[in-house]
C-alpha positions as CSV (number, residue, x, y, z in Angstrom):
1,X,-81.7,30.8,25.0
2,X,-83.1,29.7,28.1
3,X,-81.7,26.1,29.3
4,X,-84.5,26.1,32.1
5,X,-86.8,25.7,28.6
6,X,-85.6,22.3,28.0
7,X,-87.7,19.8,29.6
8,X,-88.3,15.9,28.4
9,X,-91.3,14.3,27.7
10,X,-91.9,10.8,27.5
11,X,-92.5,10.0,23.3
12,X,-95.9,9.7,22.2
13,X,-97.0,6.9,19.9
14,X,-98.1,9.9,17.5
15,X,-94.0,10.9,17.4
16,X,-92.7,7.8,16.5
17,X,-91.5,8.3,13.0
18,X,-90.7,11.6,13.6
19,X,-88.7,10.8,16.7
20,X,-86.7,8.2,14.2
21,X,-86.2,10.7,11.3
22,X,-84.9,13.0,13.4
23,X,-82.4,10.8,14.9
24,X,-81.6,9.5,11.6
25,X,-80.9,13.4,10.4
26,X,-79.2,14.2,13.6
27,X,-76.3,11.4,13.0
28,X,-76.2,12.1,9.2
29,X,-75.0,15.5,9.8
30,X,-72.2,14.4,12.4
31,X,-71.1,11.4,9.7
32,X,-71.5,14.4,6.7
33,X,-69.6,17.1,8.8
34,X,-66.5,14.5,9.3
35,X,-66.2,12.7,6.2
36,X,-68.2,14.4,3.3
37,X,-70.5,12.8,1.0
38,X,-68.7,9.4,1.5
39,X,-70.7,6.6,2.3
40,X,-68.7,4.1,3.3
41,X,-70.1,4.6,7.2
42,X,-73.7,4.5,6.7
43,X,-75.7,1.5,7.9
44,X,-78.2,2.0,5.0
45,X,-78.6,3.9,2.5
46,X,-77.7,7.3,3.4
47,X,-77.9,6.8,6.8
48,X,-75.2,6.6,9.4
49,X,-77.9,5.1,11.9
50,X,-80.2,2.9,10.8
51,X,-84.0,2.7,11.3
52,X,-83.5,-1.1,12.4
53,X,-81.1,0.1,15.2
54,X,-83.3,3.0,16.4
55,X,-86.3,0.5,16.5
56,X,-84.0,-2.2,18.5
57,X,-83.6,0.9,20.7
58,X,-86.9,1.7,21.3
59,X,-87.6,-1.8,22.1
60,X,-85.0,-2.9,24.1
61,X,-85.7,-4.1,27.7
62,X,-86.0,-1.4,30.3
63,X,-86.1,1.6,27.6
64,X,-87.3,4.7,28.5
65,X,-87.9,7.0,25.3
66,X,-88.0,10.9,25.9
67,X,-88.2,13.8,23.5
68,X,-86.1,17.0,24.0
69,X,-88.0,19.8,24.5
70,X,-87.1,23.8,24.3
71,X,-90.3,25.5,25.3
72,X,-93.0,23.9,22.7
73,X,-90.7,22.9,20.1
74,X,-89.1,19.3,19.9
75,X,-84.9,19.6,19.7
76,X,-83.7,16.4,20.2
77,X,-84.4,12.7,21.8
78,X,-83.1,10.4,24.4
79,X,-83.5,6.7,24.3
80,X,-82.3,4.6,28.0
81,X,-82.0,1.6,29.1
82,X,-83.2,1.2,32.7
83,X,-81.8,-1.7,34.7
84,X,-83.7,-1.6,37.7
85,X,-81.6,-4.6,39.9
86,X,-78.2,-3.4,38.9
87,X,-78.4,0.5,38.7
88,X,-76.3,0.2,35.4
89,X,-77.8,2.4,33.2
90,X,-77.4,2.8,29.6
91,X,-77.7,6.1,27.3
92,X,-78.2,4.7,23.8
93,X,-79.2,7.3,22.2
94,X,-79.2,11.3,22.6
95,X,-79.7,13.4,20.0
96,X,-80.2,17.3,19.1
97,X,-81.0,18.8,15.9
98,X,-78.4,19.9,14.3
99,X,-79.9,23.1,14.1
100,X,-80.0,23.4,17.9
101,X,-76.1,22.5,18.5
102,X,-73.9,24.4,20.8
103,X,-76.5,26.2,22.5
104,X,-76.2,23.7,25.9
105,X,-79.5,21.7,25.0
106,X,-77.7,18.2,25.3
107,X,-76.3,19.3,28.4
108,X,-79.6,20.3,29.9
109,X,-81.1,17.4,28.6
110,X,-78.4,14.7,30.4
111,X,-78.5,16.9,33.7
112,X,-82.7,16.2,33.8
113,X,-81.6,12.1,32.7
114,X,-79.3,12.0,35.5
115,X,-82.2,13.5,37.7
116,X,-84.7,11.3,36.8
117,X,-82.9,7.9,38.2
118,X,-80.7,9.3,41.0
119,X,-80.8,5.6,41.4
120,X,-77.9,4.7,39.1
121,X,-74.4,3.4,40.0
122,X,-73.2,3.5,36.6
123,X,-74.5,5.1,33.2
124,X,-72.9,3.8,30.0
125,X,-72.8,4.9,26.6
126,X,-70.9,4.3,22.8
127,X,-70.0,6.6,20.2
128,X,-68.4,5.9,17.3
129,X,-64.8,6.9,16.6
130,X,-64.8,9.7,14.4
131,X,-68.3,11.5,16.6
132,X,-65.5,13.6,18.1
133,X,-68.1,16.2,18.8
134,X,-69.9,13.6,20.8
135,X,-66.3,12.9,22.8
136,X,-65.8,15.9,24.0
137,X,-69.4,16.4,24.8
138,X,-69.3,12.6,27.0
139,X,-65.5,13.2,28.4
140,X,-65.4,17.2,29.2
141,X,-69.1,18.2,29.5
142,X,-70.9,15.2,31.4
143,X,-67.8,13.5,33.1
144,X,-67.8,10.1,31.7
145,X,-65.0,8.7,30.5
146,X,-63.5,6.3,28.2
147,X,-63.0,2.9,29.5
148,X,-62.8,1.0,25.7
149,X,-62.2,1.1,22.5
150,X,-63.9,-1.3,20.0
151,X,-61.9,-1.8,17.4
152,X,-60.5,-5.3,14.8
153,X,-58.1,-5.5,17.6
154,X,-60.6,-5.6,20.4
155,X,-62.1,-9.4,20.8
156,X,-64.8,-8.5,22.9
157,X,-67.0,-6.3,21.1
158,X,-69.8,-8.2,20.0
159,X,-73.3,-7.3,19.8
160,X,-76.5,-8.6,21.8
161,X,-77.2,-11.8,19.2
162,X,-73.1,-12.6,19.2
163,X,-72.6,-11.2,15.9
164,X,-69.3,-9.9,15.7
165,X,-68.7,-6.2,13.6
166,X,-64.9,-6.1,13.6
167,X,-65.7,-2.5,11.1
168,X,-67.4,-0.8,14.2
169,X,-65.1,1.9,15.9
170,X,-66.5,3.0,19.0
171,X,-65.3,4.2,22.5
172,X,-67.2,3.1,25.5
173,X,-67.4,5.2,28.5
174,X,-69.2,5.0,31.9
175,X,-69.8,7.3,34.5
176,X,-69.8,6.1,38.2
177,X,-72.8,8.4,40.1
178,X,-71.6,6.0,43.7
């Protein structure tokens, strides 16, 4: 495989639901490949991400939505959250078929993020607890690193609208770029 193939493109109002199935399928197979057929980590039904997430995502203030490209054929997705007065970034959302893994396409993809806003102090990002693949990928691959654990333990994890989710297991980690 080539790596200078991968390319991302700004999603098209055509690729919407695609763009969310695929994301859906991509963390299914992570949640499947650690736990089985258990449920007991899904959002809904079957689903370890949720379609309302993704949507919140897509929506969020300062989002920037990107399909992952190798040559013509869509591999993944990328979903930021651009905070043009502060230069802390988000990643929410990155994504690669699972029938594209370990060929250095999420890699390729981050390196052209990280190009795109040279601008950012910080970039941050969450991943739940048992995404080991997605640990090592953030820690020994990109250079972030973990800075929190949320956790029942952890009194400050609460989402945008103050709802607390004392079930949600997820490392933060942030990346200083200045």
């Amino acid at each position: 495989m080539n790596l200078t193939n991968i390319t991302l493109r700004p999603l098209l109002p055509s690729d919407r639901e695609q763009f969310i199935l695929d994301n859906q399928e991509a963390f299914r197979y992570g949640a499947i490949e650690e736990f089985g057929l258990r449920d007991d980590h899904f959002e809904e039904d079957g689903e370890i991400i949720s379609r309302e997430t993704i949507e919140k995502s897509l929506t969020s203030d300062g989002a920037e939505v990107y399909r992952i490209f190798d040559d013509e054929k869509p591999v993944g997705g990328v979903i930021l959250k651009i905070d043009p007065k502060t230069h802390r970034n988000s990643l929410d959302i990155l994504f690669v078929s699972p029938l594209a893994h370990s060929k250095g396409i999420g890699f390729a993809a981050w390196q052209l993020v990280e190009a795109l806003h040279p601008e950012t102090e910080v970039w941050e990002t969450c991943t739940p607890y048992f995404e080991t693949r997605n640990i090592h990928f953030y820690i020994n691959k990109c250079g972030f690193s973990a800075v929190e654990f949320y956790n029942t333990h952890h009194v400050d994890h609460y989402e945008g609208n103050g709802e607390k989710h004392e079930d949600d297991m997820m490392f933060r980690f942030e990346k200083k770029m200045k």
